[in-house]
N, CA, C and O of each residue as an XYZ file, in Angstrom:
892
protein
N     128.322   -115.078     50.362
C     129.714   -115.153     49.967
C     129.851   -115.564     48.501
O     130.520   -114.990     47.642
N     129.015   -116.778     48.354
C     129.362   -116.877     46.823
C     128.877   -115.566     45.770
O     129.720   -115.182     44.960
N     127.763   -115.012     45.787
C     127.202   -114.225     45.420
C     128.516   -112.586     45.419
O     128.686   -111.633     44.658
N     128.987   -112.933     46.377
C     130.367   -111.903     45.819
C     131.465   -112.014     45.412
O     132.115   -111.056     44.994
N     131.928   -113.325     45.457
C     132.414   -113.802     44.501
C     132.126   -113.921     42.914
O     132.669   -113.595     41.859
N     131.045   -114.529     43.324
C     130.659   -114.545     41.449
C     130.259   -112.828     40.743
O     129.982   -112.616     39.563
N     130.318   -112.028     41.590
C     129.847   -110.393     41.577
C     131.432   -109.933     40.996
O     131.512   -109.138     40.059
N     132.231   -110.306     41.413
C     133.965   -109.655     41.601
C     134.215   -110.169     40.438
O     134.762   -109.311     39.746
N     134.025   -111.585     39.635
C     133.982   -112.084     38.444
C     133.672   -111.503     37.509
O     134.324   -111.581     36.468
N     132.548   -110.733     37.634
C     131.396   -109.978     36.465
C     130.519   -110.657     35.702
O     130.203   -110.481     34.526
N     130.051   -111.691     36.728
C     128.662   -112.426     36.637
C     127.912   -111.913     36.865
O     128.026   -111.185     37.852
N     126.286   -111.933     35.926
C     125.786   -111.555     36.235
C     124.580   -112.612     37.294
O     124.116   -113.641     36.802
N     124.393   -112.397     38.005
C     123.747   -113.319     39.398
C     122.638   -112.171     39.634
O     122.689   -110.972     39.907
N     121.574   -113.147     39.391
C     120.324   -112.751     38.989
C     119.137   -114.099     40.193
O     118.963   -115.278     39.883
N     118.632   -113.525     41.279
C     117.476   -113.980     42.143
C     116.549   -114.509     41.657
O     115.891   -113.665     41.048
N     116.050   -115.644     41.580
C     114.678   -115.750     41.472
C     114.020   -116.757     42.598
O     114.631   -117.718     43.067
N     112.654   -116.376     42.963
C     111.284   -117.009     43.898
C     111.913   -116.759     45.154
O     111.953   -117.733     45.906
N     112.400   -115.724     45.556
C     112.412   -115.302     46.723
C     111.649   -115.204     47.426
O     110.616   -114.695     46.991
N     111.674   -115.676     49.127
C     110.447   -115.367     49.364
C     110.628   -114.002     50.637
O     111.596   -114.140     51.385
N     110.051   -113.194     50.782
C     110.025   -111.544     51.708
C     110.554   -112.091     53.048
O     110.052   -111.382     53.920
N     111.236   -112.906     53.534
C     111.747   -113.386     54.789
C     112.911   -112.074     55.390
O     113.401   -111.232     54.637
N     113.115   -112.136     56.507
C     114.311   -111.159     56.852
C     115.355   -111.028     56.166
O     115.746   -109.939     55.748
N     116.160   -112.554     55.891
C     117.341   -112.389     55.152
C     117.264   -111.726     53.993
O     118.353   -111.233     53.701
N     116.630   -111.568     53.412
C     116.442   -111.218     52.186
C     117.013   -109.354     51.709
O     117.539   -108.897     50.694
N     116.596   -108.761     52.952
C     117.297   -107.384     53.127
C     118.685   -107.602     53.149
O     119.231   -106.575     52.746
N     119.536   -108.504     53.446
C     120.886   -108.491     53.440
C     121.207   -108.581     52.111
O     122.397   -108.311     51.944
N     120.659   -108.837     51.155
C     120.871   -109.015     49.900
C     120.982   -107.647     49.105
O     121.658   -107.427     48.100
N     120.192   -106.823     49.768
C     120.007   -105.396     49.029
C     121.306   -104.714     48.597
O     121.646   -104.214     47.524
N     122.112   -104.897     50.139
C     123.201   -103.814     50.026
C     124.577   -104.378     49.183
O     125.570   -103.668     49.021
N     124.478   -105.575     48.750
C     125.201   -106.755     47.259
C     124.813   -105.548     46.347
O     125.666   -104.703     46.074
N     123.156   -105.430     45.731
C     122.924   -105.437     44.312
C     123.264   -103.574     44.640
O     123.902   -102.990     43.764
N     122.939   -102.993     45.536
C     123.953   -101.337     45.869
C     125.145   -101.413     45.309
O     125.505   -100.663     44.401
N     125.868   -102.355     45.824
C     127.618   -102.398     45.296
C     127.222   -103.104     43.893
O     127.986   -102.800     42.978
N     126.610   -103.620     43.693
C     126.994   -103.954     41.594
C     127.587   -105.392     42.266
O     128.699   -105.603     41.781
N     127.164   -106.540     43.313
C     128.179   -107.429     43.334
C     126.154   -108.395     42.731
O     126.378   -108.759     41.576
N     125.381   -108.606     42.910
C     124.445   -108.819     42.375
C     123.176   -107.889     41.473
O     122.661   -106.814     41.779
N     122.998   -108.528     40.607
C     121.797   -107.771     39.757
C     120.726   -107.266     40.741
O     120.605   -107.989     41.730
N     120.043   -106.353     40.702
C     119.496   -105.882     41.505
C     117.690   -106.150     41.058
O     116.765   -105.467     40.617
N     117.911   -107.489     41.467
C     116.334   -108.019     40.568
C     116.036   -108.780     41.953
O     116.779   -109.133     42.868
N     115.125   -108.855     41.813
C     114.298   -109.931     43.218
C     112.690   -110.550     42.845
O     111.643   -109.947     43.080
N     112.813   -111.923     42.199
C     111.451   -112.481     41.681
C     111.210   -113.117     43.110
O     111.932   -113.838     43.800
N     109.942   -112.600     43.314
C     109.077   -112.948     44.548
C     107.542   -113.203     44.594
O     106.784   -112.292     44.263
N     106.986   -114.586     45.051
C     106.060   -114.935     44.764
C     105.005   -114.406     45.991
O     104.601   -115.046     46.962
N     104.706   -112.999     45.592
C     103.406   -112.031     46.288
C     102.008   -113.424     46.376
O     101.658   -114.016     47.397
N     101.550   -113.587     45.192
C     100.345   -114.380     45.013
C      99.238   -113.508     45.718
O      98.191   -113.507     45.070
N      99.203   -112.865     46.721
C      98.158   -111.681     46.893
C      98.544   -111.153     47.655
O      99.707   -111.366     47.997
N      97.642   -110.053     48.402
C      97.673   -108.941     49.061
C      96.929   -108.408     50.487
O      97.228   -107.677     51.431
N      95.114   -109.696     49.810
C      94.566   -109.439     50.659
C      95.093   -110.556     52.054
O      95.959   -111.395     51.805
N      94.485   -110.466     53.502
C      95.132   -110.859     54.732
C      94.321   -112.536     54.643
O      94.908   -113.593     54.875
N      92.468   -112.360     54.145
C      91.764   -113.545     54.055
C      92.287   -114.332     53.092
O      92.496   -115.513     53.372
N      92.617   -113.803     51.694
C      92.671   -114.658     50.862
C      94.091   -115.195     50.985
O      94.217   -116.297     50.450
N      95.262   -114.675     51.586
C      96.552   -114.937     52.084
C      96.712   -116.284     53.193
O      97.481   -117.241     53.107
N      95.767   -115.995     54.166
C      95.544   -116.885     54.823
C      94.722   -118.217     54.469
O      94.909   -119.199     55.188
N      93.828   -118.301     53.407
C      93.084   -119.603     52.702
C      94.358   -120.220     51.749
O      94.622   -121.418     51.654
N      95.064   -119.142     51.086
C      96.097   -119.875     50.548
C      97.169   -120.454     51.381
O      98.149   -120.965     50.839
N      97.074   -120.418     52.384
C      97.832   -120.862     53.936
C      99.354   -119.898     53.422
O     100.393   -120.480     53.734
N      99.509   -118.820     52.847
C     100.751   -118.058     53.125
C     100.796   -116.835     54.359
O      99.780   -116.572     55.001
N     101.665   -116.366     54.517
C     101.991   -115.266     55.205
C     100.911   -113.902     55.136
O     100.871   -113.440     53.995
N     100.508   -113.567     55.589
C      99.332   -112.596     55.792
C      99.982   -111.113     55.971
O      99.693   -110.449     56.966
N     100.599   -110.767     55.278
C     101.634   -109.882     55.972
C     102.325   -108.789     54.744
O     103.466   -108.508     54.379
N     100.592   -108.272     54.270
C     101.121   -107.345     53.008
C     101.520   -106.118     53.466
O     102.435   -105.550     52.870
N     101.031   -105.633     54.364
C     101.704   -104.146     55.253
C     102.774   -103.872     54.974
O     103.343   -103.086     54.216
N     103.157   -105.026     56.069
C     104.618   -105.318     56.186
C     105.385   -105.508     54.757
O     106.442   -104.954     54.453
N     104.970   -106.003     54.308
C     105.704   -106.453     52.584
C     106.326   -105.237     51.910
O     107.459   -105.271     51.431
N     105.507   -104.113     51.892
C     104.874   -102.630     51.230
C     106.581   -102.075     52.457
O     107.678   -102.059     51.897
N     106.510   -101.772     53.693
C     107.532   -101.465     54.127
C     108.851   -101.692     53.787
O     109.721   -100.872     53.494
N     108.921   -103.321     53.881
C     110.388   -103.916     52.623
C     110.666   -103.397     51.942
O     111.615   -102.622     52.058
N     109.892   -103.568     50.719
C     109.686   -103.020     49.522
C     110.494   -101.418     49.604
O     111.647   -101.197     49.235
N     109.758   -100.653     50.053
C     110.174    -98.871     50.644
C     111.545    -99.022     51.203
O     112.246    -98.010     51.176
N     112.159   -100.353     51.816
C     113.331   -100.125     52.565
C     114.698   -100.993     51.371
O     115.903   -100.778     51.494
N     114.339   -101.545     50.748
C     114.995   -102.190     49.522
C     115.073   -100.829     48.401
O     116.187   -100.431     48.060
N     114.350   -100.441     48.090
C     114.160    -99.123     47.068
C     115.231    -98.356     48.045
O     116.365    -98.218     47.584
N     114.971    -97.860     49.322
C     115.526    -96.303     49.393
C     117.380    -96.564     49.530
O     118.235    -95.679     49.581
N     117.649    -98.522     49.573
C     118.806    -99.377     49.438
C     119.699    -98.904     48.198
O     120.807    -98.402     48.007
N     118.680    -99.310     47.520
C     118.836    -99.391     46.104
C     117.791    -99.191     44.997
O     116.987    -99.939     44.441
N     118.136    -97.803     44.884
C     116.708    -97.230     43.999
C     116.649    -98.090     42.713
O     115.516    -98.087     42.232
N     117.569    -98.842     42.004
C     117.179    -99.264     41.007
C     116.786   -100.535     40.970
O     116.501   -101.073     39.899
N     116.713   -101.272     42.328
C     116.065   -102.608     41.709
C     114.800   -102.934     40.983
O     113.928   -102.084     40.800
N     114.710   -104.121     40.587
C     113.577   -104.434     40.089
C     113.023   -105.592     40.507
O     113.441   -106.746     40.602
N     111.785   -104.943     40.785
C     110.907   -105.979     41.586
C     110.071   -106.802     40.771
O     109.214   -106.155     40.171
N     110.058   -108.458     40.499
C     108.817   -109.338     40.055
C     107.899   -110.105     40.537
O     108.333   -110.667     41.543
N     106.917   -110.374     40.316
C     106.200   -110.988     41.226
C     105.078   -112.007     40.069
O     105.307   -112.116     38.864
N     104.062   -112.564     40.683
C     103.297   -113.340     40.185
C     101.947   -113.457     41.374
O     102.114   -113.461     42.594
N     100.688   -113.542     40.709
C      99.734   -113.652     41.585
C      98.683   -114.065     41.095
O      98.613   -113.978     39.869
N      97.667   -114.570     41.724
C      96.280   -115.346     41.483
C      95.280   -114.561     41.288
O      95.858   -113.494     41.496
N      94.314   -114.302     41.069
C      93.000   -113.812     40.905
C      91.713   -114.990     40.847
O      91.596   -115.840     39.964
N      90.891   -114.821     41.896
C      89.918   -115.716     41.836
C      90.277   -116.870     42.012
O      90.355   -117.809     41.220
N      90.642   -116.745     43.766
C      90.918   -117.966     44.655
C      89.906   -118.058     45.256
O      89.271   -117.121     45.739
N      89.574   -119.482     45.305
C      88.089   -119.930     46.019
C      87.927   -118.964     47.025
O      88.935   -118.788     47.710
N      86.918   -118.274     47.313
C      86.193   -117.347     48.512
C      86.728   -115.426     48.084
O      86.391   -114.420     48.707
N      87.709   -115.525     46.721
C      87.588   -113.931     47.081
C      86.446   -113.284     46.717
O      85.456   -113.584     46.049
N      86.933   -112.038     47.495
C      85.715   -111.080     47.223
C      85.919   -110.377     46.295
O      86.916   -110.655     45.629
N      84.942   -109.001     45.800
C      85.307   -108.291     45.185
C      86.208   -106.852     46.007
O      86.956   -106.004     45.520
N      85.772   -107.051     47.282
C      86.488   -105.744     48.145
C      88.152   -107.287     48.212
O      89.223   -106.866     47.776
N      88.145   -108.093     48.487
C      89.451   -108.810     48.566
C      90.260   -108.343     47.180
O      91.451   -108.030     47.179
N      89.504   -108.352     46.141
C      90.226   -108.375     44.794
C      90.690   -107.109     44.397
O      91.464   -106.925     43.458
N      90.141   -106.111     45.224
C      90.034   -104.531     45.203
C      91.419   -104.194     46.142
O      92.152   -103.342     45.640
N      91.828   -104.722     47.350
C      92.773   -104.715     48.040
C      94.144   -105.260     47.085
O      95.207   -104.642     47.126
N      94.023   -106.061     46.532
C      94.978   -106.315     45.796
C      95.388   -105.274     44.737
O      96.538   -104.918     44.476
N      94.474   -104.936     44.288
C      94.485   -103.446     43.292
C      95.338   -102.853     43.843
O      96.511   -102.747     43.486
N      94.703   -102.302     44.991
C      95.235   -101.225     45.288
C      96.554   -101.268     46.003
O      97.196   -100.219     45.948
N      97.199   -102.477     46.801
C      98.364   -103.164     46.945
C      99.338   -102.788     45.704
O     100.416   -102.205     45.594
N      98.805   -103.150     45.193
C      99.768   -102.827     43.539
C     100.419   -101.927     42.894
O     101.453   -101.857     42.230
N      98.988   -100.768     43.481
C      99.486    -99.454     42.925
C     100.411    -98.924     43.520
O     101.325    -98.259     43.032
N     100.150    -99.289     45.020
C     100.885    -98.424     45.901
C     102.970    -99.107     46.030
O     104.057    -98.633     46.359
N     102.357   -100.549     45.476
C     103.891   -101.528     45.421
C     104.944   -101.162     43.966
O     106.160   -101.098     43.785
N     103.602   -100.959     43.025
C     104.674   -100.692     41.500
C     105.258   -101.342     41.655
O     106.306   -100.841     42.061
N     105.333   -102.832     41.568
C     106.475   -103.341     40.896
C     106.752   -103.397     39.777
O     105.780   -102.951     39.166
N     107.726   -103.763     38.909
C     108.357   -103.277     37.658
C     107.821   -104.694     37.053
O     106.825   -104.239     36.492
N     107.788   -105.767     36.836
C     107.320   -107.015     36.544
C     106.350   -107.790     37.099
O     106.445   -108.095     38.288
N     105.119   -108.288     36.211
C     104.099   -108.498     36.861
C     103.299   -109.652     35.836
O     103.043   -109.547     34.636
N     103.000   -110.829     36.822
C     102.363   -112.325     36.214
C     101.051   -112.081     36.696
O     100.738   -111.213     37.510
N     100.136   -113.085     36.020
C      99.389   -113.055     37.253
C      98.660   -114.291     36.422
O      98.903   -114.507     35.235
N      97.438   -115.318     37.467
C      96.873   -116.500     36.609
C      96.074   -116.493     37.257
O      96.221   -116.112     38.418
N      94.700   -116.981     36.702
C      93.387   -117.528     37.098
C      93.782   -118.305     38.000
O      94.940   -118.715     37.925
N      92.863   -118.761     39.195
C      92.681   -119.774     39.776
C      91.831   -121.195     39.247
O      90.649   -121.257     38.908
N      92.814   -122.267     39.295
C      92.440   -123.481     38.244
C      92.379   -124.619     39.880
O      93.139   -124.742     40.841
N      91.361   -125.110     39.574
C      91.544   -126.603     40.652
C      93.194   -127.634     40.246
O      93.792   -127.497     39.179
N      93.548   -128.393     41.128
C      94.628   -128.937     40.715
C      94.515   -130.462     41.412
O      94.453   -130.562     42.638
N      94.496   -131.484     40.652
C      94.285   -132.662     41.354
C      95.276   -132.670     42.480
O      96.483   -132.425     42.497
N      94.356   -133.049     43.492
C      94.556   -133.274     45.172
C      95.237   -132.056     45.675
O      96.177   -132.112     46.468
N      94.835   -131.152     45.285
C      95.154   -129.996     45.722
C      93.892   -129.435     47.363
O      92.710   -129.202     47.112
N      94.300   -129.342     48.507
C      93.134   -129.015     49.605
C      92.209   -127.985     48.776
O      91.004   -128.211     48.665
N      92.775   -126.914     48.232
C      92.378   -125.185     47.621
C      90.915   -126.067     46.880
O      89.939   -125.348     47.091
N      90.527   -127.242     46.176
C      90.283   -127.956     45.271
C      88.227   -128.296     46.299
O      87.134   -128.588     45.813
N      88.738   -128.006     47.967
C      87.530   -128.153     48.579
C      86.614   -127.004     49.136
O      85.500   -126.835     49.632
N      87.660   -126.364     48.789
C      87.282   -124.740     49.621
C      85.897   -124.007     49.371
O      85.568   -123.718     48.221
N      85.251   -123.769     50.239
C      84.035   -122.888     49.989
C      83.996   -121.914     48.331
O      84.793   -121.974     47.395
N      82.981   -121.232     48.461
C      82.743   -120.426     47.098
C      84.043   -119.512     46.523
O      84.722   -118.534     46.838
N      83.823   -121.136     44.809
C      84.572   -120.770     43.960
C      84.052   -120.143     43.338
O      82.841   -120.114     43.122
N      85.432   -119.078     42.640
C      84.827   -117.653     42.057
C      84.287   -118.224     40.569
O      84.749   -119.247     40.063
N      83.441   -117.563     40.069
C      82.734   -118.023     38.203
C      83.652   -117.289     37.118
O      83.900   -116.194     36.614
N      83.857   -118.121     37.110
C      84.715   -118.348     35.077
C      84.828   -116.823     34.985
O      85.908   -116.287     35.235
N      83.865   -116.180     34.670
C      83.434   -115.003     33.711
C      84.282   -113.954     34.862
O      85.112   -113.097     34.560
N      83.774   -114.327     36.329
C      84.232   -112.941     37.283
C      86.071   -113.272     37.044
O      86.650   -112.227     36.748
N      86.868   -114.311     37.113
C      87.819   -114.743     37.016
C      87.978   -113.897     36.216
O      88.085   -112.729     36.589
N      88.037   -114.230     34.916
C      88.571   -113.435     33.925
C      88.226   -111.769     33.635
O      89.021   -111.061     33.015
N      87.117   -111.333     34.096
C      86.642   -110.030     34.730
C      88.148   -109.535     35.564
O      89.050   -108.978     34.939
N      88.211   -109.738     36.564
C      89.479   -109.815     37.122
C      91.163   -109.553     36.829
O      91.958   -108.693     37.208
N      91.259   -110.700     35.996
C      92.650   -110.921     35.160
C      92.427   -109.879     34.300
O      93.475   -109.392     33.874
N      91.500   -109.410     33.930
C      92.116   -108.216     32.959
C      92.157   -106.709     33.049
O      92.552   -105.738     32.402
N      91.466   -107.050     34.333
C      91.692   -105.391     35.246
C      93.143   -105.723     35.701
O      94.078   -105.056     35.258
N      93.321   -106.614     36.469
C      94.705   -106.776     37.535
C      95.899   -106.402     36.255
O      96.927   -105.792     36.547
N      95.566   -106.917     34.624
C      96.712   -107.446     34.051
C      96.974   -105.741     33.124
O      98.058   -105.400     32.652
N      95.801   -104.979     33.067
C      95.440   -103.607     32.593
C      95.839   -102.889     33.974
O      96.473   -101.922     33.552
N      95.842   -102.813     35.069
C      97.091   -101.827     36.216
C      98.497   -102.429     35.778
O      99.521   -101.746     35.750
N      98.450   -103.634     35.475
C      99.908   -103.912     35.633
C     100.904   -103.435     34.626
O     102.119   -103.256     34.697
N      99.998   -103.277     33.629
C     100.508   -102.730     32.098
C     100.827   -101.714     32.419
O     102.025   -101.673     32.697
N     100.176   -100.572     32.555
C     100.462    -99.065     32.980
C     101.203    -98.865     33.818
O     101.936    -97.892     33.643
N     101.355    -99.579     34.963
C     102.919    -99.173     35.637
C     104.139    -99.632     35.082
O     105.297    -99.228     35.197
N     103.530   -100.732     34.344
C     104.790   -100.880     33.562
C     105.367    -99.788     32.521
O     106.487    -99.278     32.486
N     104.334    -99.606     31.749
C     104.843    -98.277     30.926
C     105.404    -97.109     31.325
O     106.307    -96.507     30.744
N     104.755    -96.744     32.508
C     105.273    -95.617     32.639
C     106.688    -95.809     33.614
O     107.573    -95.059     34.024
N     106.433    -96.929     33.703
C     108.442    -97.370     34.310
C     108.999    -97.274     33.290
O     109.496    -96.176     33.045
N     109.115    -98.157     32.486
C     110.090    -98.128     31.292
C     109.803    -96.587     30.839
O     110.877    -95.992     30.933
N     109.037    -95.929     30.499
C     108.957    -94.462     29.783
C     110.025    -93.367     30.849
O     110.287    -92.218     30.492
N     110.361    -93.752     31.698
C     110.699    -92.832     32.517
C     112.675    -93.283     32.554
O     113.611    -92.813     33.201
N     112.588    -94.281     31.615
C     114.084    -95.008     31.240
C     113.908    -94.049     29.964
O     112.693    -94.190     29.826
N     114.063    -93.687     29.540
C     113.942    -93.079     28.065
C     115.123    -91.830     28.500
O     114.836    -90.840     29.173
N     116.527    -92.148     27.933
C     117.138    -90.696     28.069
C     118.603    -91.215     28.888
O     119.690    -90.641     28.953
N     118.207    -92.382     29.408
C     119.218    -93.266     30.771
C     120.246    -93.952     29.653
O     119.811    -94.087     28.509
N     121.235    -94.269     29.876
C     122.368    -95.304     29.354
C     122.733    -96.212     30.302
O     123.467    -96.097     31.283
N     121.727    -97.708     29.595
C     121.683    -98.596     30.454
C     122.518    -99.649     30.183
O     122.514    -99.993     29.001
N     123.456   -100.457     31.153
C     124.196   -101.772     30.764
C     123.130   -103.040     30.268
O     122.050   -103.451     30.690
N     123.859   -103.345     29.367
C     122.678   -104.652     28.505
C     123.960   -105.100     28.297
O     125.044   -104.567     28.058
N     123.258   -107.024     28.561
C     124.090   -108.106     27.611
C     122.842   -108.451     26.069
O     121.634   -108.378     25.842
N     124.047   -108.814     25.388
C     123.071   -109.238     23.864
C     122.509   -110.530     23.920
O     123.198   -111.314     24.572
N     121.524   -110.975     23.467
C     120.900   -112.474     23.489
C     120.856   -112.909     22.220
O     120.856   -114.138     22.150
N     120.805   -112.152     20.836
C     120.606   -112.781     19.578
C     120.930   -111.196     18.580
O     120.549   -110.088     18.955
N     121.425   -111.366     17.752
C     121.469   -110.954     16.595
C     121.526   -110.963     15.276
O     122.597   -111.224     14.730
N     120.290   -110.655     14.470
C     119.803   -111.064     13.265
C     120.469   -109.912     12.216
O     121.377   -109.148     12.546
N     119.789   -109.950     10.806
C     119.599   -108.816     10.088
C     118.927   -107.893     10.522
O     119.650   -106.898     10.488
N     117.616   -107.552     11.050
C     117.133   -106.634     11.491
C     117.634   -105.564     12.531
O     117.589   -104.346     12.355
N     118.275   -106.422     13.999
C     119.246   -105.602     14.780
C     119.723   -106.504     16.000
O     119.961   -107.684     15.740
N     119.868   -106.104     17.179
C     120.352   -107.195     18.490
C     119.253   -106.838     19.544
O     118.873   -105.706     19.843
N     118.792   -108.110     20.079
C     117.792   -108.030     20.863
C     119.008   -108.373     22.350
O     120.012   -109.064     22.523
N     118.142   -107.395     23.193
C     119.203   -107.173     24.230
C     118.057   -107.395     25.577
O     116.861   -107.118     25.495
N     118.541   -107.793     26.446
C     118.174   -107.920     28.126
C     119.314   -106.826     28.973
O     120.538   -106.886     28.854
N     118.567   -105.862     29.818
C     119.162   -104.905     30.594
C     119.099   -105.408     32.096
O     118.035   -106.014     32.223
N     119.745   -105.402     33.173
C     119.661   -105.897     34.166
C     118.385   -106.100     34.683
O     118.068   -106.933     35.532
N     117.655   -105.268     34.108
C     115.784   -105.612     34.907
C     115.234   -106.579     34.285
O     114.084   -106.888     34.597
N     115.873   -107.237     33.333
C     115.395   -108.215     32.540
C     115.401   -109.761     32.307
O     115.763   -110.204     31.217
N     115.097   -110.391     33.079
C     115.191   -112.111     33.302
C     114.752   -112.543     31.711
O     113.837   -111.996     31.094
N     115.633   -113.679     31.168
C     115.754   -113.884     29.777
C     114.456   -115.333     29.782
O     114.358   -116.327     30.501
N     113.572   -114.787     28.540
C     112.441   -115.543     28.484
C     111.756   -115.126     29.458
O     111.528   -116.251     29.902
N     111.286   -114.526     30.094
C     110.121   -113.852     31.363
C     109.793   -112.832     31.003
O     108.601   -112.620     30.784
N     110.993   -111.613     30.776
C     110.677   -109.992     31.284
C     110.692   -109.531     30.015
O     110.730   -110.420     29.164
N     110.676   -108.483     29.645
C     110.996   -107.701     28.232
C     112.270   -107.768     27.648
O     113.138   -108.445     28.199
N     112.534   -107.081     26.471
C     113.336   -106.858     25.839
C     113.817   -105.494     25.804
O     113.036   -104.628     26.197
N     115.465   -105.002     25.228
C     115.914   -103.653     24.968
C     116.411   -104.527     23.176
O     117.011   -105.529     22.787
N     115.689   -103.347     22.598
C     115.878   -103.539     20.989
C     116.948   -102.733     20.464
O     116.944   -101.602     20.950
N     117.856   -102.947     19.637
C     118.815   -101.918     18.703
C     119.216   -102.548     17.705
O     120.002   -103.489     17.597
N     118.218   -101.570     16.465
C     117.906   -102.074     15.298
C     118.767   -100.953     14.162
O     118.581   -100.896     12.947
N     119.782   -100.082     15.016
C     120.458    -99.153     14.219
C     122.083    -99.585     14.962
O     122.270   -100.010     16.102
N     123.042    -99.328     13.960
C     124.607    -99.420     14.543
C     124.446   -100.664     15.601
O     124.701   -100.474     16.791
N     124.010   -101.953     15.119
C     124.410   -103.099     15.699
C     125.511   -103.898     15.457
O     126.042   -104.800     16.105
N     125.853   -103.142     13.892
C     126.955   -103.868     13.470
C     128.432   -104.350     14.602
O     128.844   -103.545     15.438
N     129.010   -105.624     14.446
C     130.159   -106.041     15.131
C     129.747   -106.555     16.826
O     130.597   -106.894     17.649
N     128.027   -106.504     17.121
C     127.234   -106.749     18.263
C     127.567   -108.463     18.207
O     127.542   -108.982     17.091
N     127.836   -109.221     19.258
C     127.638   -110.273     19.096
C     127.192   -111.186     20.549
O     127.589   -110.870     21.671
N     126.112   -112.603     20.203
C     125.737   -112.522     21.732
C     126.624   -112.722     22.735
O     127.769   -113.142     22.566
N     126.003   -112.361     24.045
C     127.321   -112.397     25.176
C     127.856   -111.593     25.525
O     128.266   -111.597     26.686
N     128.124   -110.406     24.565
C     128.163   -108.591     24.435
C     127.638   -108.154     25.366
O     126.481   -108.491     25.619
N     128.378   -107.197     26.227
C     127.589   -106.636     27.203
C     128.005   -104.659     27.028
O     129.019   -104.157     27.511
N     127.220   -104.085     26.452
C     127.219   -103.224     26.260
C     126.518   -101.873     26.703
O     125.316   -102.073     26.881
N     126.894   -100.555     26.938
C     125.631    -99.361     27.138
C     125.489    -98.749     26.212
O     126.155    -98.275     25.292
N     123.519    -98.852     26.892
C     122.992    -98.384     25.599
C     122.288    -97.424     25.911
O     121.972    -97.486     27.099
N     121.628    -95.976     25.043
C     120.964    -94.973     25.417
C     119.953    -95.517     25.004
O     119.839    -96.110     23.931
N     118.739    -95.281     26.224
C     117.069    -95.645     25.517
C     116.763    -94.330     24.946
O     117.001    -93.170     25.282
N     116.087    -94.961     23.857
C     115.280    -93.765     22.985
C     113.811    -94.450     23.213
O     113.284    -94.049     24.251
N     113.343    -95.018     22.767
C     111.849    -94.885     22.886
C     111.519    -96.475     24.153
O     112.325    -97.335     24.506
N     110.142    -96.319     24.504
C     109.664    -97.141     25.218
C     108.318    -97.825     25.057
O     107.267    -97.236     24.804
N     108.432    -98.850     25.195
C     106.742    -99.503     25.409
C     105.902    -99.990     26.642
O     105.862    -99.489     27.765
N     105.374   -100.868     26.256
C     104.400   -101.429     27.331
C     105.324   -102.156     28.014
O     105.304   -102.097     29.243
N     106.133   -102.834     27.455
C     106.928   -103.714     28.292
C     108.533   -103.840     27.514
O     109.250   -104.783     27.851
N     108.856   -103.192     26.837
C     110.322   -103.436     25.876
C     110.449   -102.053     25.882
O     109.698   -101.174     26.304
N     111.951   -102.003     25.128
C     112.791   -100.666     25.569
C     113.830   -100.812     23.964
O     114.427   -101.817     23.578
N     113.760    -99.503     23.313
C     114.297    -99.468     22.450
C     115.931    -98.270     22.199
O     115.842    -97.042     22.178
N     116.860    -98.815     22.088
C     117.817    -97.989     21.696
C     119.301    -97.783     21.303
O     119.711    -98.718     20.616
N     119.840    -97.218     21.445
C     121.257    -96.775     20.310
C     122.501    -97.105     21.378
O     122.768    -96.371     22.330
N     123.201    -98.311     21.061
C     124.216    -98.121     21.261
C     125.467    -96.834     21.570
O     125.574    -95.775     20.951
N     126.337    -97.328     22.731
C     126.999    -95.656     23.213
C     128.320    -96.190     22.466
O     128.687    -97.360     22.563
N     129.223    -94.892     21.458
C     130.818    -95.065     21.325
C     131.635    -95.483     22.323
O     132.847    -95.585     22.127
């Protein structure tokens, strides 16, 4: 209820650390109507069922992957974030490989991910064979090299769209802008470094993308 309320306002109401529970589908058919942003930060942390279960979470990536398919065909434009571990005491390399491939098949549009670090009095801190430094980071830069490329070719496939953006700052150079897929300080940027003039922050404007990157989105303000 509040969430459509503050939607009818023209707030923008923006999710974060959701976790894949049932309710959470009721939320979909909000960010369909434009009464919430159609973003959902959700803490995946993995994929595989062993290493899901040592981290004592929900074991239940199948199922996750189905959501996911039933939120999209909701609302094709949300955007999905997530965050996840690599080289939690006992994975494997076929565990770390499941996650891969979890990924590819999930595309989400935003993507964290962190070494596994001991944490004072943490249980994780006793656990059988911890993964080595070197495979860790072996790891993080495969997981963080898939994550890049779906990212690109998400944003590349925005190239041509006229997207709603609010402004966050504007310099001499041009106005750095956040588009609804965009959590401020986390996610990327939409740049417009031509006809910014009279832009000011708080501006919520559409804009045509012209070019794209790895993770930012560049383009021209609409008359």
């Amino acid at each position: 209820d509040l969430a459509r309320e503050m939607g009818k306002l023209g707030a923008w109401v923006r999710l974060h650390y959701v976790y894949p529970y049932p309710h959470v589908r009721d939320l979909i058919p909000l960010m369909a109507d434009g009464l919430v942003l159609p973003y959902l930060d959700i803490p995946f942390q993995h994929a595989d069922p062993g290493v899901l279960r040592r981290m004592a979470r929900p074991a239940a990536a199948a199922r996750t992957l189905d959501e996911i398919a039933a939120w999209r065909a909701i609302c094709p434009d949300i955007a999905l974030r997530s965050t996840f571990i690599v080289g939690y005491p006992g994975e494997t390399e076929a565990e770390f490989q499941v996650l891969l491939d979890w990924l590819d098949e999930a595309q989400l549009d935003r993507v964290g991910c962190f070494q596994y670090e001991n944490v004072a009095g943490a249980r994780s801190n006793a656990l059988p064979d911890h993964v080595p430094e070197e495979v860790k980071q072996d790891r993080f830069e495969r997981f963080m090299a898939k994550a890049q490329a779906i990212s690109e070719a998400k944003l590349a496939a925005k190239v041509g769209r006229v997207l709603e953006v609010i402004v966050d700052e504007v310099d001499d150079e041009g106005a750095t802008c956040r588009t609804k897929a965009d959590a401020p300080e986390i996610d990327g940027n939409l740049f417009v470094d031509e006809g910014f003039g009279g832009l000011k922050p708080g501006d919520i404007v559409s804009v045509e993308v012209e070019e794209a990157g790895e993770y930012d989105l560049w383009g021209r303000v609409q008359a």
